[in-house]
C-alpha positions in Angstrom: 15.6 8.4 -18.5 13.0 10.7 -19.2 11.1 9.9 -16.0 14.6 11.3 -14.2 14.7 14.2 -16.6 11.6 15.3 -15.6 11.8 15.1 -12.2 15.3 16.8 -11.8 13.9 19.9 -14.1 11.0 19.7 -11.5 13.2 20.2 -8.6 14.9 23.0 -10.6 11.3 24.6 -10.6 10.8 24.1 -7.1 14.5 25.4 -6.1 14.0 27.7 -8.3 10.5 29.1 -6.4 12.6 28.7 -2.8 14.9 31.1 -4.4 12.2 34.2 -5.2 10.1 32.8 -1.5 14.0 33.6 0.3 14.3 37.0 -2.0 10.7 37.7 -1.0 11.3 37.0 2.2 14.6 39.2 2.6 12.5 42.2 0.9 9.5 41.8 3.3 11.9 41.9 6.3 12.9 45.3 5.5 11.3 48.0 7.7 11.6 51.6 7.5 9.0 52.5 9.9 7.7 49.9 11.9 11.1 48.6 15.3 11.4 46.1 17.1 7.7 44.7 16.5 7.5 41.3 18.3 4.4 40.2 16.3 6.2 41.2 13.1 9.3 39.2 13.9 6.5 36.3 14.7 5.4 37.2 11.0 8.4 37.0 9.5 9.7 33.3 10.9 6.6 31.6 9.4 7.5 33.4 6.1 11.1 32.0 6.3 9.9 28.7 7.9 7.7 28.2 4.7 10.6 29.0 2.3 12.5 26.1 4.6 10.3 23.7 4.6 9.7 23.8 0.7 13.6 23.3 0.3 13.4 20.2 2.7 10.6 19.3 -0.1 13.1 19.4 -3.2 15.7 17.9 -1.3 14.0 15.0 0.0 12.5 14.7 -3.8 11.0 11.9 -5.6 7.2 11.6 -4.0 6.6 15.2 -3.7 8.2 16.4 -6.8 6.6 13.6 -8.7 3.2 14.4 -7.4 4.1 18.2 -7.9 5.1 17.4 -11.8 2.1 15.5 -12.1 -0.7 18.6 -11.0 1.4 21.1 -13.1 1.5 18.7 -16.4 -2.3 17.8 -16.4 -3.5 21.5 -15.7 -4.7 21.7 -19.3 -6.7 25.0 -18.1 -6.8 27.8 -15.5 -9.4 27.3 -13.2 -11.0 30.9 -13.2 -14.7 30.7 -13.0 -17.1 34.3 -13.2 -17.5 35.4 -9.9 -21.0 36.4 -10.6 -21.6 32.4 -11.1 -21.7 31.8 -6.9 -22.8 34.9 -5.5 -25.9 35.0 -3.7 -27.8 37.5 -5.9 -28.3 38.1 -9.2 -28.6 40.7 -12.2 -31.8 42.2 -10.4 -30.3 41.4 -6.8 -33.4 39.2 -5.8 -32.3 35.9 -3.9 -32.5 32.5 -5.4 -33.8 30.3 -2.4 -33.1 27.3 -3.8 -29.5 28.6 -4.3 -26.9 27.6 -1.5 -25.3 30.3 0.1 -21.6 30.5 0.0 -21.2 33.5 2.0 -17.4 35.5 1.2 -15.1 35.0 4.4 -13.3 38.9 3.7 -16.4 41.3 5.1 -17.1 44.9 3.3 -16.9 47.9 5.3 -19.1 50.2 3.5 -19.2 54.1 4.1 -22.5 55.3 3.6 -23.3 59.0 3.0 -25.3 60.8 0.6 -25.7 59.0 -2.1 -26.2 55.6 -0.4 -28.3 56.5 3.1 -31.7 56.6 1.4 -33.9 53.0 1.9 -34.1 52.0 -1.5 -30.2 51.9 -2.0 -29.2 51.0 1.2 -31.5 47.4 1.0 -29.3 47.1 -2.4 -26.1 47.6 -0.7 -26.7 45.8 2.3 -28.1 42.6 -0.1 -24.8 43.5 -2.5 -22.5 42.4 0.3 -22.0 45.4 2.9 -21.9 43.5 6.2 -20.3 46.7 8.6 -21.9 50.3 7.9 -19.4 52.9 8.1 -20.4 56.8 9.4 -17.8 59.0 9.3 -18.2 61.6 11.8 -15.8 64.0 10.1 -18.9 64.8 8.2 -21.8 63.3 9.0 -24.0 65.1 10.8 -27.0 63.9 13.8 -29.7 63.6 11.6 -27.5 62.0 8.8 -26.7 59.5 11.3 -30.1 58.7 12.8 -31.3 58.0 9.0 -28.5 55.6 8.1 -29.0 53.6 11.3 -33.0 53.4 10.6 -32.2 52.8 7.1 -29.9 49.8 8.0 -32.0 48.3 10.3 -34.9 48.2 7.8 -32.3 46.6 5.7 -32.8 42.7 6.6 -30.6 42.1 3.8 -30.1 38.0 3.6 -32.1 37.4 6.5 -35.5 38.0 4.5 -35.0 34.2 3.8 -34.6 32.7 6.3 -37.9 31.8 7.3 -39.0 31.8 3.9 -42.0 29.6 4.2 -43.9 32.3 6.7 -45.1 36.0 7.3 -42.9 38.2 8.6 -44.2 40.8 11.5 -42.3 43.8 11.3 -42.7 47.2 13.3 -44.7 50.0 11.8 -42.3 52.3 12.2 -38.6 51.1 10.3 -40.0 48.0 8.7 -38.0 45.4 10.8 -38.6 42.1 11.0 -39.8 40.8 14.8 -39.5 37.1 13.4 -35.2 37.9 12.9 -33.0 40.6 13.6 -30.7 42.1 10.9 -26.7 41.5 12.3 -25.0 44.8 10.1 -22.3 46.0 12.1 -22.1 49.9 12.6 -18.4 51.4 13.1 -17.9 55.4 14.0 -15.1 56.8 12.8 -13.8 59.7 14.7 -12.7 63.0 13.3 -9.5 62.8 15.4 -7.2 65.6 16.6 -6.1 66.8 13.6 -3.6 70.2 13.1 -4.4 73.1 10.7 -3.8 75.9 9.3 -5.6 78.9 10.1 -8.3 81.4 8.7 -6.9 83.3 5.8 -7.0 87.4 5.7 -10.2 88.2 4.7 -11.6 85.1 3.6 -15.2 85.9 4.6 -16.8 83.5 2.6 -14.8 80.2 2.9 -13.4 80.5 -0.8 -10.4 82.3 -1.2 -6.9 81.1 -1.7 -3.9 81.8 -1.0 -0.9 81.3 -3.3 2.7 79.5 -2.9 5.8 79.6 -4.7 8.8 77.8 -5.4 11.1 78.9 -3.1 9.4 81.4 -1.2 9.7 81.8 2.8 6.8 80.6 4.4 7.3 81.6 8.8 4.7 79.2 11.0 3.2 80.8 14.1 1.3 79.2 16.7 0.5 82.6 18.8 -3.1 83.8 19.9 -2.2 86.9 18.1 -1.7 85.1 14.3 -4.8 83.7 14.3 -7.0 86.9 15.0 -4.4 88.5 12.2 -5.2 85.8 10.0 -2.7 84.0 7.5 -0.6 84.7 4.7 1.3 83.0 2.2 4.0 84.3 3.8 2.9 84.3 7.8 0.7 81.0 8.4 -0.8 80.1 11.7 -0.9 76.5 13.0 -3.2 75.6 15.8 -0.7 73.7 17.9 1.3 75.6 20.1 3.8 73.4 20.4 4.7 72.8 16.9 8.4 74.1 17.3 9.4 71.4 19.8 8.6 68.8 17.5 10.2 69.8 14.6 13.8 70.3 13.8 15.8 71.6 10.1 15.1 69.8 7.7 12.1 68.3 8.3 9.0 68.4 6.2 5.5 70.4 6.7 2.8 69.3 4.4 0.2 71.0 4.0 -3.4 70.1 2.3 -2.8 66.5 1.9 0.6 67.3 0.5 -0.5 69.7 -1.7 2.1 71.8 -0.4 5.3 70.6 0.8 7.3 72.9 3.1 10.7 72.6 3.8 11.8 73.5 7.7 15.1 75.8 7.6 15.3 77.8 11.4 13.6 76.1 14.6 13.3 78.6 17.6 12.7 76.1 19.8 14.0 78.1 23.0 10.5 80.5 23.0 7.5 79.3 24.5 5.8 80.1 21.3 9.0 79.7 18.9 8.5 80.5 15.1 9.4 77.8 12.6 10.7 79.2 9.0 10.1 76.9 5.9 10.5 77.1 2.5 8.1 76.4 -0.3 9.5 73.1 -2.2 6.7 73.3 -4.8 3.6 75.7 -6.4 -0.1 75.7 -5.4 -2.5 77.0 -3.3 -4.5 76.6 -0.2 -7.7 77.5 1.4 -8.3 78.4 4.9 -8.2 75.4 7.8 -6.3 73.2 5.7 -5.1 70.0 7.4 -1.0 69.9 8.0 1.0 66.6 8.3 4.4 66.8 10.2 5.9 63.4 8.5 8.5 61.9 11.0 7.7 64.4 14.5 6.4 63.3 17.3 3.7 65.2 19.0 1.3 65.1 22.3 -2.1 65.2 20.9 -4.3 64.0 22.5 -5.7 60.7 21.6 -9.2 62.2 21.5 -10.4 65.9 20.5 -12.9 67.8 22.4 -15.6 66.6 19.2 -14.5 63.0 19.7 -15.7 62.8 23.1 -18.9 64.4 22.6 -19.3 62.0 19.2 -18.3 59.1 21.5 -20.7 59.4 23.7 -23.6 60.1 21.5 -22.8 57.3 19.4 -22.6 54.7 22.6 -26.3 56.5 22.9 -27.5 54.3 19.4 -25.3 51.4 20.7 -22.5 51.5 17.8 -20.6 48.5 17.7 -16.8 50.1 17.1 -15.2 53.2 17.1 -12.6 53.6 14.8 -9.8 56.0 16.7 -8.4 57.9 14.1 -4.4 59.5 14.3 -3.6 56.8 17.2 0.3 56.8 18.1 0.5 54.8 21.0 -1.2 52.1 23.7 -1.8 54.6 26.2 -4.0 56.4 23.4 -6.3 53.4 23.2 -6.0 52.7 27.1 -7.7 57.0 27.2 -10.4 55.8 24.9 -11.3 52.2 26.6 -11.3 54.8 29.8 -13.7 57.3 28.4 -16.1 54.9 27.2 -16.2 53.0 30.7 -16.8 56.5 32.0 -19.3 57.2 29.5 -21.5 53.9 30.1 -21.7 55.1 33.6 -23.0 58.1 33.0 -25.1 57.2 30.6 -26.6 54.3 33.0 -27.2 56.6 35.9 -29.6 58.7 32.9 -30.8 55.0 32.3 -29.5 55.3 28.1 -27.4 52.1 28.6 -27.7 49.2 30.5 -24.3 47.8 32.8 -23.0 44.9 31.4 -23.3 45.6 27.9 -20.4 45.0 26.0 -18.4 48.2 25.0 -18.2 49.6 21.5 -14.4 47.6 20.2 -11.4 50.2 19.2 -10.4 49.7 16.3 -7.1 51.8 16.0 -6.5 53.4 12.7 -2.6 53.1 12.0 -1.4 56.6 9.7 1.7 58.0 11.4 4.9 57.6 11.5 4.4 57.5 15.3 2.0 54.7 14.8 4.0 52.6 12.6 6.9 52.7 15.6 4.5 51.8 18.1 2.9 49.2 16.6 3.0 46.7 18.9 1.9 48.1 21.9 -1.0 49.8 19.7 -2.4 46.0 18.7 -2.2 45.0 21.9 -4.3 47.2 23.5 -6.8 47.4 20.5 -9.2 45.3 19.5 -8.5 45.2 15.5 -6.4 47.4 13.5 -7.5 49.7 10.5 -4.8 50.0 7.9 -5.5 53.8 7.1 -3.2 54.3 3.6 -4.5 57.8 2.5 -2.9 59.8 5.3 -0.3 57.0 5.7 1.3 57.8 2.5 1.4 61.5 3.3 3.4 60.4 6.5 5.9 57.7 5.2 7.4 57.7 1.5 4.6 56.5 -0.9 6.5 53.4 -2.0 6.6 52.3 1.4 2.6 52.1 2.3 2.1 49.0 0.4 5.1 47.0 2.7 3.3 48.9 5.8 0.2 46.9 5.0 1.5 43.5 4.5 3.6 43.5 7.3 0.4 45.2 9.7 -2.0 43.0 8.3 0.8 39.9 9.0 0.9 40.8 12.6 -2.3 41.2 13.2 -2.8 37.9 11.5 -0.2 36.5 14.2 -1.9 38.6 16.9 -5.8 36.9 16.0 -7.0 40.3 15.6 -9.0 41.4 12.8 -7.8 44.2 10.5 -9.3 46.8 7.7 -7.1 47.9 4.7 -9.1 51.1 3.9 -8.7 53.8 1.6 -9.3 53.5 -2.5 -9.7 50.7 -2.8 -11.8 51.4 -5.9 -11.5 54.8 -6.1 -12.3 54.9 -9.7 -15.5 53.7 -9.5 -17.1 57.1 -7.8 -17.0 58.3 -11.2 -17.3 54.9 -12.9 -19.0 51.9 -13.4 -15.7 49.7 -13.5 -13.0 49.7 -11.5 -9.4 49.8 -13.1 -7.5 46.5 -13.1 -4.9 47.7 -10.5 -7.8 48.6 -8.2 -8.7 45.0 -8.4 -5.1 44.0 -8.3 -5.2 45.8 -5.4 -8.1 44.8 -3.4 -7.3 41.2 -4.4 -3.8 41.3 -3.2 -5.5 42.5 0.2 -7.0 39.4 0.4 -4.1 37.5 -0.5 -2.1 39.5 2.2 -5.1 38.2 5.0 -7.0 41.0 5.4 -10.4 40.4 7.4 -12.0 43.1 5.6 -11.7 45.7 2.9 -13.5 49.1 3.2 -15.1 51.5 1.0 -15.0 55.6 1.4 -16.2 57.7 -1.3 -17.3 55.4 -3.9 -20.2 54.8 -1.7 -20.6 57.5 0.6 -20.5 60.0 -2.5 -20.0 57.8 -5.7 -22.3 57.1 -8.5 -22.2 53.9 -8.4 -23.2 53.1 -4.8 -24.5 49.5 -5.7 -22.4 48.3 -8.1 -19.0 49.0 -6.3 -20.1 46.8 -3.1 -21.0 43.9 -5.8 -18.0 44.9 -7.9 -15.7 44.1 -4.5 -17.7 41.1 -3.2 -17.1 39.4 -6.4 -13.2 40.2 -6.6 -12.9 39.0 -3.2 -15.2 36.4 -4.1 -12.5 35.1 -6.7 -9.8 35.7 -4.5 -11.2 33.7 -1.7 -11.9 30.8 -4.7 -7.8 31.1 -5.9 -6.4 30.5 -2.6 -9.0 27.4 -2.0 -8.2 25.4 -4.7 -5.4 27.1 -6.6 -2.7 28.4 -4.3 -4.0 27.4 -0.7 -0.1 28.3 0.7 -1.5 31.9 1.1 -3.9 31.0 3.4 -2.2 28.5 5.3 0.6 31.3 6.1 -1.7 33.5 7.8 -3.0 30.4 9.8 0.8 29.3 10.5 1.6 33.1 11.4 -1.4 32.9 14.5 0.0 29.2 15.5 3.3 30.6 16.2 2.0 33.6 17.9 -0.2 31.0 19.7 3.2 29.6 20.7 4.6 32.8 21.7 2.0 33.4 23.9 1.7 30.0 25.3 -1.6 30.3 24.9 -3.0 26.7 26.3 -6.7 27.2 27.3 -9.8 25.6 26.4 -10.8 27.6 23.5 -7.3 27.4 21.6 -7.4 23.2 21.4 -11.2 23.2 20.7 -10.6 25.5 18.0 -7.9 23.8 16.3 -9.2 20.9 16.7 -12.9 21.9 14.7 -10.9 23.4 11.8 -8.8 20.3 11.6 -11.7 18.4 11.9 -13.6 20.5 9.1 -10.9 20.0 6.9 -10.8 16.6 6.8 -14.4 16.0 6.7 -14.8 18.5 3.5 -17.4 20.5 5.8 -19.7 23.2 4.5 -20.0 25.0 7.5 -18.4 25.6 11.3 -21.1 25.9 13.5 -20.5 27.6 17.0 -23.0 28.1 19.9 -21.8 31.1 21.9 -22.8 34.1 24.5 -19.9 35.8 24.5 -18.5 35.5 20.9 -14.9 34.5 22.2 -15.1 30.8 20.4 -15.7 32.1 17.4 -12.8 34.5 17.2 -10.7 31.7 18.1 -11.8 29.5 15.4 -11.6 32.3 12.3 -7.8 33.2 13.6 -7.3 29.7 12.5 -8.1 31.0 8.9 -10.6 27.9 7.9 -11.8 28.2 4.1 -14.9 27.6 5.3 -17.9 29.9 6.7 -18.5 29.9 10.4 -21.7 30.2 11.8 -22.2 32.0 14.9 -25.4 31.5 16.8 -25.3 34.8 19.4 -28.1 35.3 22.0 -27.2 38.7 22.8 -27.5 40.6 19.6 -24.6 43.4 20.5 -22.4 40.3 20.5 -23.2 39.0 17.0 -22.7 42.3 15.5 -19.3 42.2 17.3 -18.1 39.4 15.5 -19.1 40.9 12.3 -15.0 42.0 11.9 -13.6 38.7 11.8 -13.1 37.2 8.9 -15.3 34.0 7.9 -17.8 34.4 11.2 -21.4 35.1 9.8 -23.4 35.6 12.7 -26.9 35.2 14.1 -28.8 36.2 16.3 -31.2 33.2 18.2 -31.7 34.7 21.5 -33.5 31.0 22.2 -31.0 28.6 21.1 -28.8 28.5 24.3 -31.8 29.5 26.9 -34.5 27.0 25.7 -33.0 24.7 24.3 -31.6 21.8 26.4 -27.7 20.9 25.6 -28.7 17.9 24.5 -30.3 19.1 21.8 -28.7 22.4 21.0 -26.7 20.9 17.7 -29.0 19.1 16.1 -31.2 22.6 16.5 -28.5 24.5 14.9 -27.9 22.1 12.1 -31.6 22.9 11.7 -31.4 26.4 11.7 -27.9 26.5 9.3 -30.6 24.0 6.7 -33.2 26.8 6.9 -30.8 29.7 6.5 -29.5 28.4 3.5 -26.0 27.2 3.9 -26.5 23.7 4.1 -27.6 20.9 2.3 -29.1 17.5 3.5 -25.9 15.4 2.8 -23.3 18.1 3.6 -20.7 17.4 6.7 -21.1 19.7 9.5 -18.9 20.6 12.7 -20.5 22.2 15.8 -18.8 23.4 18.4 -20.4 24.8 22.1 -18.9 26.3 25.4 -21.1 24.7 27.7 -21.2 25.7 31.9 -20.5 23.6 34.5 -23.0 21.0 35.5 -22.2 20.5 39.3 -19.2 21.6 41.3 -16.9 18.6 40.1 -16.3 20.3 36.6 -14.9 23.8 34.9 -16.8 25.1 31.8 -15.8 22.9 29.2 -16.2 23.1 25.3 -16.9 20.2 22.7 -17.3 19.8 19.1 -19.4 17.1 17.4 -19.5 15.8 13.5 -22.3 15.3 12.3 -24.2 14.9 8.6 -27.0 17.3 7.7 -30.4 14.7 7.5 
């Protein structure tokens, strides 16, 4: 009788659980912003076909809920190790060789700016965890930018190990090592076209102010003629002429970041250059060229500004790796920008700054409209990763909304196979302070829970105090989070992996890649492997395996070193680049070399299981490219 007992109060636990996974479920498929999003319906059904499938569980009872009862009566403790215990530095951030690396999956986007771009801190931050430097070109300016890229590439970060038997040649001039090249991904982000307000009357030196009040009438102009006049608190100019055909009573202005909200009353939209009257809903004040946020319209922008072009271009000149498109609101947006840079290659070729053939910098589209949000879709489809901008996000959509804009962006994208950024303070705090609050690590944590590929810094490095310490701070929380969802609650994990199989379905997606991958994480799983390793040229395999969401590192050996920084996005690939490895070395051979290599690097041990998985060319005119995967136990 008390063997019954406890099994019926078990199933009440368990029916219990499918009750908050279904109310969960209901509150996640609630959208304000985001129609009709084929990837986010694909989301959705693994979310309600895991609530299903754990009610079959209760109902069909006595094995699973026994062995259910049995792991939640003989927990006698949490299992919540210090972070700090497993990363691969220490207090003084020097490496232990004899320590095994256990690289973190989630990567760091780091933005570096003055307080981070010197050498000294930037080896720190690169050693701390930063795998993808960040410039942002809303500030940064050519010189900036030529030192952080020198900086980073004298940066060899973990690679100083691993040869750590011989002497390293480096070049005289940025210290980097000839024996190994450093593989730090470098992402521009792009000012973007951006609206605002205009130069103030007689604001000569940048300062003044100009004051708002409850209530008061505020007229927008977009006319030639207002903006040699200069603005008012009552007679503001806006640099887009066609604000009044995108607005309509009753919509909101903000102005400043939402500093100021304005309330739209008359619309003459009939005018080629219409006037809009607002009125204040709130007190404060603005400076001149302050930014303006029309939550809800839809404009024409274009996708790139005159300065994006020219930053574009110069950054394709120092062979960036992405370009994060700032304000983008629809596919043909990133279809303008895949054009420009195609056009850009060329020219640059013909003045013999960039060689045909060499991959592209990847889009990554940064999601923070309204007009984003709706097409969503089309936007991932087109783009090569997502960025999950919140700041100007939660100026566009109600604040209380943002955090259900993530989870369902980073679900689709999840679905999709595509890797995606949540950005924006993360841990703010900790520009001023040496420890983050514990909703900043609720929140960065949750991030990883959600299936974020990475998580990205702003100020607290580009500007913070604590440059360092945040980027350790935020390996080590997703550290423990990646630890939690291994051994603890591994259903997070495995509903990102089941959201790409069903959008693998979707897309009938049969080809080569798709089995082999499947297949090697399958295969690593049940083997209790310590690392995936994948021989590639073109970095497509890899991809393929980390949308599968393994728990464990893969190991990318690249050739071409543009592609290894490429994969840098994608959560759990740690690439290297071996320009030998798939030239001279014959096939035969090629895993137990890499074995070899992954023994010397550090992340595996002479008894440790091993997968290794190649794309191999055809060998005479009988056969197609083919891929295989081989098990194998480190010597």
């Amino acid at each position: 009788s008390c063997s019954v007992h406890f099994q019926n109060t078990n199933k009440h636990i368990i029916q219990h659980c499918c009750i908050i996974i279904q109310s969960t479920t209901m509150m996640l498929a609630h959208r304000t912003s985001i129609r009709g999003a084929t990837a986010l319906r694909t989301a959705r059904s693994t979310w309600s076909t895991s609530a299903h499938q754990l009610q079959s569980s209760a109902a069909d009872g006595n094995a699973t809920t026994t062995t259910a009862s049995r792991s939640l009566s003989s927990r006698s403790s949490f299992d919540l190790p210090d972070p700090k215990s497993f990363m691969s530095y220490q207090s003084t951030l020097d490496y232990a060789k004899a320590q095994k690396w256990n690289p973190q999956l989630s990567k760091i986007v780091a933005t570096i700016g003055p307080t981070s771009e010197q050498l000294p801190v930037m080896k720190d931050i690169v050693r701390s965890g930063m795998r993808i430097m960040r410039l942002n070109f809303s500030h940064a300016t050519v010189e900036e930018v030529e030192l952080r890229m020198t900086n980073l590439r004298a940066s060899k970060g973990r690679h100083s190990i691993f040869h750590p038997d011989t002497e390293e040649a480096t070049t005289a001039s940025t210290g980097e090592s000839l024996v190994h090249k450093n593989v730090r991904a470098v992402l521009l982000d792009t000012r973007g076209p951006e609206l605002r307000t205009g130069k103030l009357v007689g604001d000569t030196s940048g300062h003044a102010t100009i004051q708002f009040e409850v209530g008061s009438p505020v007229t927008l102009l977009t006319t030639d003629e207002a903006r040699d006049k200069g603005s008012t608190a009552s007679e503001l100019y806006i640099d887009y002429p066609k604000l009044h055909k995108c607005l309509v009573p009753g919509m909101k202005v903000l102005l400043d970041d939402g500093a100021i909200t304005l309330t739209v009353q008359e619309v003459e939209s009939d005018k080629e250059h219409g006037t809009i009257t607002c009125v204040a809903d709130n007190a404060g004040e603005i400076r001149s060229r302050a930014g303006v946020n029309l939550p809800g319209a839809e404009t024409d922008l274009p996708a790139m500004s005159a300065k994006d072009r020219v930053d574009i271009k110069y950054g394709m000149t120092k062979d960036v790796d992405y370009v994060a498109a700032s304000f983008i609101q629809n596919a043909e947006g990133v279809r303008e920008i895949k054009a420009y840079m195609e056009q850009c290659a060329n020219e640059l070729a013909a003045d013999g700054q960039w060689e045909l053939g060499r991959p592209l910098p990847l889009i990554i589209s940064k999601i923070e409209s309204v007009s984003g949000l709706t097409h969503f879709d089309d936007i991932l489809e087109e783009s090569d990763g997502i960025m999950v901008a919140r700041g100007d996000l939660g100026v566009e959509i109600p604040i209380q909304q943002v955090t259900n804009a993530q989870k369902e962006m980073v679900a689709a994208c999840n679905a999709a196979g595509k890797p995606v950024i949540v950005a924006t303070q993360m841990l703010e705090s900790m520009a001023k302070n040496p420890r983050p609050t514990r909703a900043e690590v609720a929140d960065v944590t949750n991030a990883i829970y959600d299936g974020a590929d990475c998580v990205m810094l702003s100020g607290e490095t580009a500007k913070g105090k604590y440059p360092v310490q945040v980027v350790q701070t935020m390996n080590e929380i997703i550290a423990s989070a990646e630890h939690f969802t291994k051994y603890s609650m591994p259903g997070l994990n495995l509903a990102a992996r089941e959201r790409f199989v069903k959008g693998q379905a979707d897309r009938a997606d049969k080809g080569v890649d798709a089995a082999v991958a499947k297949a090697a994480v399958t295969a690593a799983e049940e083997r209790d492997a310590a690392v995936i390793i994948v021989l590639t040229s073109q970095g497509i395999l890899p991809r393929m395996i980390s949308a599968y969401r393994p728990n464990i590192p893969i190991l990318a050996f690249c050739p071409n070193a543009k592609v290894a920084r490429q994969l840098m996005l994608n959560r759990g690939v740690h690439p290297i680049h071996i320009a030998d490895l798939l030239t001279d070395v014959s096939a035969v051979k090629r895993p137990a070399r890499a074995i070899q290599y992954a023994k010397q690097f550090g992340m595996v041990r002479e008894g440790d299981n091993v997968v290794v998985v190649t794309r191999e060319t055809a060998c005479d005119e009988l056969t197609t490219d083919f891929a295989s995967m081989k098990i194998a136990t480190v010597p």
